[in-house]
VMD Tcl script that draws the C-alpha trace (Angstrom):
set ca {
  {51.99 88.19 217.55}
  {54.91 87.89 215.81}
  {56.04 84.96 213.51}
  {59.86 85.01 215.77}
  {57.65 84.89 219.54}
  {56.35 81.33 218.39}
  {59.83 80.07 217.78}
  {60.99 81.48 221.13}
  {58.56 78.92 223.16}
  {61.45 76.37 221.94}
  {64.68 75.29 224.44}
  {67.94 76.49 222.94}
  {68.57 74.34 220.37}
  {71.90 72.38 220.38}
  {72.03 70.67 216.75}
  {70.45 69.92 213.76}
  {70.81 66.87 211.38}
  {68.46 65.32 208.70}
  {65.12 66.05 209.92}
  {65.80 66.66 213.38}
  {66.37 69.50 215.78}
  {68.30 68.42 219.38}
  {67.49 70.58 222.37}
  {68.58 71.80 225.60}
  {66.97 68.96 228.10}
  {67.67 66.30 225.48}
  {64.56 66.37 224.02}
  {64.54 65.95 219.78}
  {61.87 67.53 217.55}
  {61.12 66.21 213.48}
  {61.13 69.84 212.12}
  {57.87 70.61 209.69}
  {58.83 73.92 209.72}
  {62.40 73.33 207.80}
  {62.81 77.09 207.74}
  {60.27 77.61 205.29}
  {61.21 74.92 202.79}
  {65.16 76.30 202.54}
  {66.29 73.15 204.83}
  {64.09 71.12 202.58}
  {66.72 68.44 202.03}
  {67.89 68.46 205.58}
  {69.72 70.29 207.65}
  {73.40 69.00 206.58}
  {72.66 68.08 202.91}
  {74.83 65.96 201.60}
  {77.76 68.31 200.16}
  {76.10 71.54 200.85}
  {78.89 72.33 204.17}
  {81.96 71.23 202.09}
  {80.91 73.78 198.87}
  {80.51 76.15 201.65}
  {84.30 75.02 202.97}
  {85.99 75.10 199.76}
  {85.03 78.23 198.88}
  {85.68 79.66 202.25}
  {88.78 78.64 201.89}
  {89.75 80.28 198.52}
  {88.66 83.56 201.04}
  {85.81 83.81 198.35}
  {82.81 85.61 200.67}
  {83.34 89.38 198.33}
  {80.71 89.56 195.68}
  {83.44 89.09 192.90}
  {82.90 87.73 189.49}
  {83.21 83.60 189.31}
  {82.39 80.92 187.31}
  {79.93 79.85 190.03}
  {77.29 82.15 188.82}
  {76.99 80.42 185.86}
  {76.95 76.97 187.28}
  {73.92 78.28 189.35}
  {72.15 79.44 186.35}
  {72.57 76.44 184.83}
  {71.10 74.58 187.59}
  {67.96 77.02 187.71}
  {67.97 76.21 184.14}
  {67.43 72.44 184.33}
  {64.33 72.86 186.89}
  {63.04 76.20 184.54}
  {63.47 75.93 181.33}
  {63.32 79.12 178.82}
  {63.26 81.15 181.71}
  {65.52 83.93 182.81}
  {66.75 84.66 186.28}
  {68.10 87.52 188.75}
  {69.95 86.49 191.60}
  {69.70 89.45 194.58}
  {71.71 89.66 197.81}
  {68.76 90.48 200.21}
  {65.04 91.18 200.15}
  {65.32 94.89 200.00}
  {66.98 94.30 196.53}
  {64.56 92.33 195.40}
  {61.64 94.38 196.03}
  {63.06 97.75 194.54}
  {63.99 95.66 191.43}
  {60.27 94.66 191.29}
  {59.33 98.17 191.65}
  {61.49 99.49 189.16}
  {60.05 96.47 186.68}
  {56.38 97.73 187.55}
  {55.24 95.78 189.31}
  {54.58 98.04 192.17}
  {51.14 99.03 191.15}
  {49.86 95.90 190.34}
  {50.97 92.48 191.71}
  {53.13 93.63 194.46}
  {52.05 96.69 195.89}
  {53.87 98.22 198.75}
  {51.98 96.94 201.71}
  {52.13 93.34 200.15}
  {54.26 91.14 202.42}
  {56.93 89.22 200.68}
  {57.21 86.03 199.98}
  {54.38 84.54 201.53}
  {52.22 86.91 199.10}
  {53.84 86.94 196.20}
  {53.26 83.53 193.74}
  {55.84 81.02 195.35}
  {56.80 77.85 193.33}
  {57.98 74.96 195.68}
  {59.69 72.09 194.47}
  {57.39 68.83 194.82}
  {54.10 70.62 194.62}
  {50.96 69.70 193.79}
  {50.59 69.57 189.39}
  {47.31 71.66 190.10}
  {49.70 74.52 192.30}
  {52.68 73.66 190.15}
  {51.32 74.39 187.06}
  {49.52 77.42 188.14}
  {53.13 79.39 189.40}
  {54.48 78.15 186.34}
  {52.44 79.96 184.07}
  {53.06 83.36 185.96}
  {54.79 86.22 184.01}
  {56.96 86.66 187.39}
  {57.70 84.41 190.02}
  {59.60 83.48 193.84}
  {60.92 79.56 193.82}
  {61.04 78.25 197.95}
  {64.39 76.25 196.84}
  {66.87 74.81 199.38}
  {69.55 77.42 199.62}
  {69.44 78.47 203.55}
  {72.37 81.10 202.84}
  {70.63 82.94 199.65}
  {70.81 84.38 197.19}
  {67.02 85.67 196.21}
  {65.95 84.31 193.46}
  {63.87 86.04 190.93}
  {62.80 83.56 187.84}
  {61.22 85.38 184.70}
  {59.49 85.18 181.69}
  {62.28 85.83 179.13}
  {60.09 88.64 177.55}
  {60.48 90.54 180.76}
  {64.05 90.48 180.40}
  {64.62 94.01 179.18}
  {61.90 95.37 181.88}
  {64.20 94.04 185.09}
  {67.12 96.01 185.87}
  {70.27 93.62 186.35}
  {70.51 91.26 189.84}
  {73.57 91.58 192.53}
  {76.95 90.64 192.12}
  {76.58 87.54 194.79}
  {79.62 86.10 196.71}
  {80.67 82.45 195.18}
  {80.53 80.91 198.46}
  {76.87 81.64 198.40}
  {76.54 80.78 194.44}
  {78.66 77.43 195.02}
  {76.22 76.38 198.10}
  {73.01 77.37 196.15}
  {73.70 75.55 192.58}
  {75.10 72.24 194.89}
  {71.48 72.32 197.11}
  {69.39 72.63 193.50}
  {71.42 69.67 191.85}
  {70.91 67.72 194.83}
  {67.19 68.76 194.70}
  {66.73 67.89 191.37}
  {68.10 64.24 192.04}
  {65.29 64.25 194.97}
  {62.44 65.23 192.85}
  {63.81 62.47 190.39}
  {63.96 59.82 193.49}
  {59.85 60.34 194.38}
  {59.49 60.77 198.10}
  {57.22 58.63 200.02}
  {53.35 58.07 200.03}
  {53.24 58.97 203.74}
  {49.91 56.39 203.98}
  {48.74 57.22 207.24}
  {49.05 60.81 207.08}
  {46.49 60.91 203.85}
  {44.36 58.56 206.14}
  {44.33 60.83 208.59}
  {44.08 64.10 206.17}
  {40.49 62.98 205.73}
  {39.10 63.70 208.78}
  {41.70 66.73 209.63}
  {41.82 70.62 209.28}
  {44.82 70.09 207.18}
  {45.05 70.14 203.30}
  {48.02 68.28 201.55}
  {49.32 69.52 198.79}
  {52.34 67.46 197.64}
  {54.32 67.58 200.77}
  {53.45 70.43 201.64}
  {50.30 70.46 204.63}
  {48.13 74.01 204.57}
  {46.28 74.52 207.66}
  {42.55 76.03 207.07}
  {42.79 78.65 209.92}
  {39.23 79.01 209.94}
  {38.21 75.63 210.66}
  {39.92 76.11 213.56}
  {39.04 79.36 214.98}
  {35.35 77.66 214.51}
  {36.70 75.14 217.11}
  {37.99 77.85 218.90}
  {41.35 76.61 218.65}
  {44.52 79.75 218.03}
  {47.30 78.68 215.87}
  {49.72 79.14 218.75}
  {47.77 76.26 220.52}
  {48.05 73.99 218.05}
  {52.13 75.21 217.66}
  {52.26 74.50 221.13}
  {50.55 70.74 220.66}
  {52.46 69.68 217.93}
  {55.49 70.87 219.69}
  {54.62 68.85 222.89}
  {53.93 65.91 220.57}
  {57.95 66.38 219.01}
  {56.97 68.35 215.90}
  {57.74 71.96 215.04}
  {55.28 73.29 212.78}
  {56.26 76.61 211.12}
  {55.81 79.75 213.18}
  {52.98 81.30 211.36}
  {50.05 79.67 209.65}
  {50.99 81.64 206.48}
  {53.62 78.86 205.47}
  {53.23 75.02 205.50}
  {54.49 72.15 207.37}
  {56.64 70.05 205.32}
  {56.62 66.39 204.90}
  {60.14 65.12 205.45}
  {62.28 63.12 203.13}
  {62.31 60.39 205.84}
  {59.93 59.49 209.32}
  {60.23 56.71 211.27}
  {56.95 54.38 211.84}
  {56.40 56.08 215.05}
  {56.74 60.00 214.17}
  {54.34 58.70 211.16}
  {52.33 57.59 213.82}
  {51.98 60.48 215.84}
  {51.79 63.30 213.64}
  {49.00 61.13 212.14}
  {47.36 61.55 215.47}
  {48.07 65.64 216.05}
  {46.87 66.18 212.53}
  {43.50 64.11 213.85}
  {43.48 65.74 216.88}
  {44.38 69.29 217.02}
}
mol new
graphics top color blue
foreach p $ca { graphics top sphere $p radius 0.5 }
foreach p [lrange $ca 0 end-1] q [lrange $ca 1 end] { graphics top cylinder $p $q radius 0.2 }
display resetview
């Protein structure tokens, strides 16, 4: 299966805002999922739609030079410092740049599948995890930018190895450098201890890590429980967990009591 045939067991879905995805029927889901961490601030962050509108505006969607690439570097620059950074327009980019650094034959080999296998930072990580990506040579950041660009971030003796990143258009670099400054203020805010869902961790086949939640796979295959069961139960319970158990279910920024509640329970009970 598939990570897309999961996602397709959902009604058409009519709107999302905050945490929340509204669906054909009426029915409302608290999205875990958050497309893999780049809707971690929400679906409409504040400011992210109106970078996208000014720019749009100015007719700015050619990759041309602006000033906006530098205001994203700078951003990437308060979150890593001394590192260096190549901004790419897709995947494919990416990976031949990797290649042509060397790093074909040794950490990303041709049938590795990118990004889940490649080391990801992700903001509000464990220390333990954190630290860990950190001290890699070469690295992927999960960062909040659901338009791009891809985002390489280097050691800065590697510079010289990495052929130069994409020209990217400024209505992508304006919406990307707004989404990390408004991460960076939400890193500096703490999110919430999420009380009941530690409780519940300890007698769960879930592992938190930060606010992130890693399922152990074969604790439930022991059970004899397929991850597309549990997607299903979480999804009857109002939750959208991620479409493949590769990626983790994210903590939102905010739950009420009750979805606390019962995705206390489903993690309990899966």
């Amino acid at each position: 299966m598939n990570d897309n045939e999961l996602l397709k067991l959902l009604p058409p879905v009519l709107r999302a805002r905050d945490f929340h995805l509204y669906l054909e029927g009426g029915k409302r889901l608290t999205d875990l999922w958050l497309y893999g961490g780049k809707l971690l601030l929400g679906h409409k962050a504040l400011g992210f739609i109106k970078e996208i509108k000014n720019n749009a505006e100015r007719g700015l969607f050619s990759p041309l030079p602006h000033f906006q690439e530098r205001r994203l570097l700078k951003a990437l620059g308060s979150i890593f410092p001394g590192k260096t950074f190549r901004l790419y327009s897709d995947n494919t980019s990416l990976k031949k740049a990797l290649n042509d650094a060397g790093f074909e034959e040794t950490s990303f080999p041709k049938e590795i599948r990118f990004p889940e296998e490649f080391p990801l930072w992700r903001p509000m990580m464990d220390e333990t995890s954190a630290k860990a990506i950190l001290a890699k040579k070469v690295f992927y950041p999960i960062l909040p930018c659901p338009i791009g660009p891809e985002i390489l971030v280097i050691n800065s003796e590697l510079d010289s190895i990495f052929p130069e990143g994409d020209m990217i258009a400024p209505v992508i670099l304006a919406s990307c450098a707004r989404s990390i400054f408004l991460l960076i203020n939400s890193i500096k805010e703490g999110r919430p201890q999420n009380k009941k869902i530690d409780k519940a961790l300890k007698n769960s086949n879930w592992v938190r890590k930060g606010i992130y939640l890693f399922i152990d796979m074969q604790k439930m295959q022991d059970k004899g429980k397929t991850y597309k069961e549990v997607f299903c139960d979480f999804l009857e319970g109002g939750f959208l967990l991620p479409p493949t158990p590769k990626e983790p279910a994210i903590l939102p920024c905010l739950m009420s009591k009750g979805e606390e509640d019962k995705l206390a329970e489903l993690l309990i009970n899966p």
